[in-house]
LUMTIKOL-235329 format. One line per field, with one value per residue (C-alpha): residue number from 1; residue in three letters; z, x, y. Coordinates in nm, 3 decimals, decimal comma. Example, Ala and Ser with C-alpha at 12.3 -4.5 7.8 and 13.67 -1.06 7.14 Angstrom:
2
n	[1|2]
res	[ALA|SER]
up	[0,780|0,714]
east	[1,230|1,367]
north	[-0,450|-0,106]
//
This chain:
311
n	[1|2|3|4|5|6|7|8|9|10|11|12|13|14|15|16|17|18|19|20|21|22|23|24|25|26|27|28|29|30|31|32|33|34|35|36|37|38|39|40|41|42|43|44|45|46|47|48|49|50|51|52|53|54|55|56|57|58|59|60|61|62|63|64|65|66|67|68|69|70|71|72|73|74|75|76|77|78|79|80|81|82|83|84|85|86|87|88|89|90|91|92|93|94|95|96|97|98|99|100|101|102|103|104|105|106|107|108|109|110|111|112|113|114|115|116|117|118|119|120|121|122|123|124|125|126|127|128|129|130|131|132|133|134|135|136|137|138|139|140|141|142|143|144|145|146|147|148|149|150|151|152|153|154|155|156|157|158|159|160|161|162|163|164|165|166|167|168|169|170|171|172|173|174|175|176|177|178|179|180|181|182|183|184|185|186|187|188|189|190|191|192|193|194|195|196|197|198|199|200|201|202|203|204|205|206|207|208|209|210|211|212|213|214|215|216|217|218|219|220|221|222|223|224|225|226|227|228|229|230|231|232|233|234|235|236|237|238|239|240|241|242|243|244|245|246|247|248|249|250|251|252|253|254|255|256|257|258|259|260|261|262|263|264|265|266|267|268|269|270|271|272|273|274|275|276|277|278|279|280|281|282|283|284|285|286|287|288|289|290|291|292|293|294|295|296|297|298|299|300|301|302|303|304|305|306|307|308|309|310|311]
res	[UNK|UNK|UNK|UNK|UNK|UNK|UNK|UNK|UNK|UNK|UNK|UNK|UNK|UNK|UNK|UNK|UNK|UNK|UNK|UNK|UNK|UNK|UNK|UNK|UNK|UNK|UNK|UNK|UNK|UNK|UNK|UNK|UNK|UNK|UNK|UNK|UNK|UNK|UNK|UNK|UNK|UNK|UNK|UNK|UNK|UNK|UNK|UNK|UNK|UNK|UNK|UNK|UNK|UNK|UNK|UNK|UNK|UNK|UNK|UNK|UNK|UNK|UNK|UNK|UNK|UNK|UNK|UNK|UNK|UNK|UNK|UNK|UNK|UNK|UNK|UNK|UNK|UNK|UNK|UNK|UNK|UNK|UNK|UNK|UNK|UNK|UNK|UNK|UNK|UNK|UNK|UNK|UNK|UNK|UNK|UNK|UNK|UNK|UNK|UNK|UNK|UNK|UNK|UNK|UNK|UNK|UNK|UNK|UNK|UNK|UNK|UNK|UNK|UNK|UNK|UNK|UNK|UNK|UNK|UNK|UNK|UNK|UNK|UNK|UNK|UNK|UNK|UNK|UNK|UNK|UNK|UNK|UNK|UNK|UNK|UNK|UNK|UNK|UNK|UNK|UNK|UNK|UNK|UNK|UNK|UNK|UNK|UNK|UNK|UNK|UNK|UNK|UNK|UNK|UNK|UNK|UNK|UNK|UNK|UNK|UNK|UNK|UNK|UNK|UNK|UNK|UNK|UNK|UNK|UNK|UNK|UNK|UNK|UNK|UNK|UNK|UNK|UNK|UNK|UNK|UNK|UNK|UNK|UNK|UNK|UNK|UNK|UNK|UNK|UNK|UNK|UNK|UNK|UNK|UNK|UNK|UNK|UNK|UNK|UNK|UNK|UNK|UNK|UNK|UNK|UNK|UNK|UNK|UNK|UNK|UNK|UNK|UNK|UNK|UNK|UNK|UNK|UNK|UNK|UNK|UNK|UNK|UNK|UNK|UNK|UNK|UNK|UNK|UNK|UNK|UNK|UNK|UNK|UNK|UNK|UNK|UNK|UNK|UNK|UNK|UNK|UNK|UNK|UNK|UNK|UNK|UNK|UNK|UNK|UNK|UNK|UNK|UNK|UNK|UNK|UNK|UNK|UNK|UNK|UNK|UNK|UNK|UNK|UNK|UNK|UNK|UNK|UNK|UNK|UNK|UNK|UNK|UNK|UNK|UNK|UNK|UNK|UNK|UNK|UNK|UNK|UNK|UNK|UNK|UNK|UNK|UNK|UNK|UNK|UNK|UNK|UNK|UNK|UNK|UNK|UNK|UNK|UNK|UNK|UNK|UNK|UNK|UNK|UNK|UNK|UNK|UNK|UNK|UNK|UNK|UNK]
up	[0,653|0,809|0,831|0,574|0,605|0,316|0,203|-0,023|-0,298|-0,162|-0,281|-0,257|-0,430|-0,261|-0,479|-0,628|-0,399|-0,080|-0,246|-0,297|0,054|0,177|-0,001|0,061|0,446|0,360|0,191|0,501|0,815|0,738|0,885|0,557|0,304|-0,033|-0,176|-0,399|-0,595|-0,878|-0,920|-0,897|-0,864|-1,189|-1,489|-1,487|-1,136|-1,349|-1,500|-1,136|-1,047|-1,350|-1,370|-1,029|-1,008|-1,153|-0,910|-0,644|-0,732|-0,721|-0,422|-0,267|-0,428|-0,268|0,056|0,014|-0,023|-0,280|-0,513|-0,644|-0,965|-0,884|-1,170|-1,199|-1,032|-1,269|-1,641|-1,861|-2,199|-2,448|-2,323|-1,991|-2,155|-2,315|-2,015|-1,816|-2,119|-2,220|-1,765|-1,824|-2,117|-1,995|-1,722|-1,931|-1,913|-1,534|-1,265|-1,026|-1,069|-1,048|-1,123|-0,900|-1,083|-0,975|-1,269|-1,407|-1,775|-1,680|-1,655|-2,011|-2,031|-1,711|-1,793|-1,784|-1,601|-1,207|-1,125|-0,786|-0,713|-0,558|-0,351|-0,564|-0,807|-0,657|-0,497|-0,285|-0,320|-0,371|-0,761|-0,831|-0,627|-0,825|-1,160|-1,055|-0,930|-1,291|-1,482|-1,251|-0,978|-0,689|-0,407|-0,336|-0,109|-0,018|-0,077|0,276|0,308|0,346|0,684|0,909|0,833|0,431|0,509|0,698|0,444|0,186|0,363|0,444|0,048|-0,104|-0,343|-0,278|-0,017|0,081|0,214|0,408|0,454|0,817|0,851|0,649|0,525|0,334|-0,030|-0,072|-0,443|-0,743|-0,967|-1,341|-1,146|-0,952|-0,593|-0,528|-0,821|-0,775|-0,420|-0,534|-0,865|-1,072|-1,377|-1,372|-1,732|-1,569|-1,175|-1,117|-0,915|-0,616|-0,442|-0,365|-0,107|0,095|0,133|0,324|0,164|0,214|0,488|0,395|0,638|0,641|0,682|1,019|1,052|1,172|0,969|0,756|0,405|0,246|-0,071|-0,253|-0,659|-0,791|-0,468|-0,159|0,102|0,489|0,720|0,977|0,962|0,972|1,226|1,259|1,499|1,754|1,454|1,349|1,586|1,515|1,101|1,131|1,301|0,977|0,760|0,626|0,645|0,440|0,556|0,395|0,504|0,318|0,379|0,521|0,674|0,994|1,048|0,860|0,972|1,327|1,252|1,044|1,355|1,551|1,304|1,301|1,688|1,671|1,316|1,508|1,865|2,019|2,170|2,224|2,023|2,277|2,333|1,949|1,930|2,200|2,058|1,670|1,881|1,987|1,613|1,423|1,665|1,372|1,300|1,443|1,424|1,300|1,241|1,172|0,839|0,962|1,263|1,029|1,129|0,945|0,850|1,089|1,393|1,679|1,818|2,124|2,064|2,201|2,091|1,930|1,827|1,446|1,414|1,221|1,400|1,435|1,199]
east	[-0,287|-0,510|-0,382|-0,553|-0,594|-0,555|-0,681|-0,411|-0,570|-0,597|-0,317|-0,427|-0,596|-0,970|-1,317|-1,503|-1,770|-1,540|-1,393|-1,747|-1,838|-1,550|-1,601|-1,955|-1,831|-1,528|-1,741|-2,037|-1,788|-1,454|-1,314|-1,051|-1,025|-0,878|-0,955|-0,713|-0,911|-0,740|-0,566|-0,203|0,023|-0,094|-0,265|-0,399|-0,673|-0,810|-1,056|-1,180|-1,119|-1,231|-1,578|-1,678|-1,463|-1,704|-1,986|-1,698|-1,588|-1,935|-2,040|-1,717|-1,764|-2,133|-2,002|-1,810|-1,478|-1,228|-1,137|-0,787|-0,729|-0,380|-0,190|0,003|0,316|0,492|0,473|0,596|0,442|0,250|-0,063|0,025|0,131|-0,194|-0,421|-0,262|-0,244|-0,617|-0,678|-0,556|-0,740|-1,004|-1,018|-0,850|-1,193|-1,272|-1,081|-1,287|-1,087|-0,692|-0,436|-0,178|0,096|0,299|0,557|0,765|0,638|0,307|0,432|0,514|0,093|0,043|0,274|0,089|-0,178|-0,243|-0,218|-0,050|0,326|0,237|0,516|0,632|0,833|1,172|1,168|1,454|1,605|1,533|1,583|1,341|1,099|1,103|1,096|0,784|0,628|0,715|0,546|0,222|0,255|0,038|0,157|0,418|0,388|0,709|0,879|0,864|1,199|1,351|1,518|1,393|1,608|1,493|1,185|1,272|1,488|1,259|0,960|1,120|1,261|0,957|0,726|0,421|0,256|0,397|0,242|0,363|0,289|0,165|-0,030|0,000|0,221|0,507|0,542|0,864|0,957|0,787|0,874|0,806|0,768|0,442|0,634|0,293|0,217|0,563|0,493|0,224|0,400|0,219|0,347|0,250|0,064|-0,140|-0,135|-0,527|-0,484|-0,405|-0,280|-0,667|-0,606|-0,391|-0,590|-0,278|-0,050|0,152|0,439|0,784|1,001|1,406|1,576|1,536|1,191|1,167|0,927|1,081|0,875|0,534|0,434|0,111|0,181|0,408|0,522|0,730|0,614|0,719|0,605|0,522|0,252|0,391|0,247|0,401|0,126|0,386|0,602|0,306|0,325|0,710|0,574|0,313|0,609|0,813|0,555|0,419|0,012|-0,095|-0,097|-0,154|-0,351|-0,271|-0,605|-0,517|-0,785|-0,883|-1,131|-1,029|-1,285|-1,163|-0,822|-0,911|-1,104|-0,793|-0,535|-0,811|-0,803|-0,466|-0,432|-0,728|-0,565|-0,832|-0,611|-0,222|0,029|0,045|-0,318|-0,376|-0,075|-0,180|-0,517|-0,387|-0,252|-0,573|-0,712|-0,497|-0,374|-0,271|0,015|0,371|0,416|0,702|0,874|1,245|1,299|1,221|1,456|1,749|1,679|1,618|1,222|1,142|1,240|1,012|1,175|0,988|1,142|1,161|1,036|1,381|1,507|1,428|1,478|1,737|2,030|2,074|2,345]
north	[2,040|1,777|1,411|1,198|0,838|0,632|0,280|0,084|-0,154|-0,494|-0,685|-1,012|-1,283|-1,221|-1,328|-1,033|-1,101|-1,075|-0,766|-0,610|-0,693|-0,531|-0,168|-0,171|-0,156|0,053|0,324|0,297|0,265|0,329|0,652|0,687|0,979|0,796|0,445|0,269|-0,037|-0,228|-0,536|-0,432|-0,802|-1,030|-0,959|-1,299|-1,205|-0,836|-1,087|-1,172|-0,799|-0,568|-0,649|-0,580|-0,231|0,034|-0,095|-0,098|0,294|0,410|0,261|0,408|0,737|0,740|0,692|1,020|0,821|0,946|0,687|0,615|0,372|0,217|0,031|-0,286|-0,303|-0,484|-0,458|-0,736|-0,797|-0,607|-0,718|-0,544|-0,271|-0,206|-0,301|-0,037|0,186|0,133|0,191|0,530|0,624|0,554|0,737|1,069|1,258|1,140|1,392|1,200|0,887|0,955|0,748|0,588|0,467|0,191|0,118|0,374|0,298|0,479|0,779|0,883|0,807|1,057|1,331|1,628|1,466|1,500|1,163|0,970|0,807|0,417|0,277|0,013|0,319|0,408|0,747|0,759|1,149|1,495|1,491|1,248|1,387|1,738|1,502|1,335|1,720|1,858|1,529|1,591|1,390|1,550|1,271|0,996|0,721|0,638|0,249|0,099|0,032|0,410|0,493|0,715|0,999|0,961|0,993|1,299|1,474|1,403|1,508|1,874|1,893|1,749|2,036|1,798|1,599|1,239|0,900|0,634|0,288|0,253|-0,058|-0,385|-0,684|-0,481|-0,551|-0,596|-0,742|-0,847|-1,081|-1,218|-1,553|-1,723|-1,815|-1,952|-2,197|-2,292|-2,420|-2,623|-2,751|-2,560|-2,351|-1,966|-1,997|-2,280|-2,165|-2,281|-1,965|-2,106|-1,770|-1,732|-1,963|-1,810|-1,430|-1,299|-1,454|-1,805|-1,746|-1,910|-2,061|-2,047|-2,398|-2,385|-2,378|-1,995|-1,794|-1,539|-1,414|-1,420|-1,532|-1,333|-1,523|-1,298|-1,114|-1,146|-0,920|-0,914|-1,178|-0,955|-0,712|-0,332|-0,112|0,274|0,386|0,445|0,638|0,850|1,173|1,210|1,156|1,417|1,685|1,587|1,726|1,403|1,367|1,068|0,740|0,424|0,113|-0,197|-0,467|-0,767|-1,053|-0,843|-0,612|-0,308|-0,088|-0,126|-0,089|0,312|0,393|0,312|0,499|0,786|0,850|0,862|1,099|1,331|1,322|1,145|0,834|0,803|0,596|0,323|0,263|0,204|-0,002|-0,191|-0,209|-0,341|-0,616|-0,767|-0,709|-0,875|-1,176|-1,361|-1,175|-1,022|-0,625|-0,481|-0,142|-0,236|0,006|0,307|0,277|0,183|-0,177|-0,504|-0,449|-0,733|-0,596|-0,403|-0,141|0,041|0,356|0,688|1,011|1,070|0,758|0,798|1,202|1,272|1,442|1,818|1,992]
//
């Protein structure tokens, strides 16, 4: 099977007019097969978000993208519970428009249904992985965090096809509390949405000053910006062939044309690493969890470093 190169939803706090910018260059210049839109952190942005979505998913769709609804992340109250309820209704009749879920509460909804695993549900064996297959799940993007040698094991048990993340500030947790209007002593119910400033998120510092965390409202993701390009061959000879772009404040069409060389064979691990550098100055790389590491950490590896070992 081909690799296919996926673009995550954007998880951050960006205007609907950035956001239809964006897509309208995704969908004429991105080298990517899927498209995950939605707003998946905080109820409170889908006003901001919704609206703008089925011009979004059409435009996409034109530009021969397939398109990938993804649901919150983290469902709290009723009200959540029927947004994502009434989001998948209403796209029951639509096979052109999937499903990814990202709570576990979605799936009694989706059973039956071909829909997609997000990476915020906790697939971490063999068993669940059959569970998911028989409710209808067609793929799984993995949670960040798994080893090398998960990823592995579960890629050579799994019945269907499984994503990674490969590029992106790691979401880490999610919380029923803004970190964000917090910081600015703010309350979440009145949080004046300040996350929108921040469209990568707000970095947190330990005690000493050294740069540790990001805040995105509700979420804590890495500090460091994850980058498996160097990880990707040894993925691909594991038997995994989706992998997932999460959109940060760089030029994402640059960074799929770099991911695609590498997916299509066109330009060695090194050279796009080197070249994801120079993109995205702003941040420090990272590639800690699969190597069994903290997620922080940048390990130049070798070819073997993260196969599991021979029985």
């Amino acid at each position: 099977m081909t690799a296919r190169l996926v673009l995550g939803p954007v998880l951050f706090h960006w205007p609907a007019e950035r956001l239809q910018d964006f897509y309208a260059r995704i969908a004429d210049e991105a080298p990517v097969d899927i498209v995950h839109v939605g707003e998946i952190v905080c109820s409170k942005r889908a006003p901001f978000v919704d609206p703008v979505l089925p011009e979004i998913i059409e435009r996409l769709q034109r530009g021969g993208k397939a398109v990938i609804l993804s649901s919150r992340a983290l469902v709290m109250t009723e009200r959540e519970a029927r947004m994502t309820a009434d989001q998948i209704a209403a796209t029951a009749d639509d096979p052109a428009l999937p499903i990814e879920a990202n709570d576990i509460g979605a799936l009694r909804s989706l059973a039956g249904r071909p829909h997609v695993i997000g990476p915020f549900v906790n697939v971490y064996n063999e068993g669940t992985l059959d569970y998911l297959a028989r409710q209808g799940a067609e793929r799984v993007c993995l949670p960040p965090e798994l080893p090398g040698e998960a990823v592995f094991a579960l890629a050579a048990a799994s019945p269907m096809p499984l994503e990674v993340l490969a590029f992106g500030r790691l979401p880490l947790a999610i919380s029923a509390r803004c970190f964000h209007a917090r910081a600015h002593g703010l309350h979440k119910d009145s949080c004046r949405f300040v996350c929108g400033n921040d469209p990568d998120g707000r970095s947190v510092a330990t005690l000493d000053g050294e740069p540790f965390l990001a805040i995105n409202g509700t979420q804590t993701m890495s500090h460091t910006c994850l980058d498996l390009s160097r990880e990707i061959p040894m993925l691909m000879e594991a038997g995994v062939r989706y992998f997932r772009l999460s959109p940060q404040s760089v030029d994402m069409v640059a960074v799929a044309r770099q991911f695609r060389l590498l997916l299509d064979g066109k330009a060695d691990p090194g050279s796009v690493a080197e070249a994801l550098a120079g993109l995205a100055p702003q941040f420090r790389f990272s590639n800690g969890f699969l190597h069994g590491r903290e997620g922080r950490a940048l390990v130049q590896a070798k070819r073997d470093t993260v196969r599991p070992p021979i029985a």
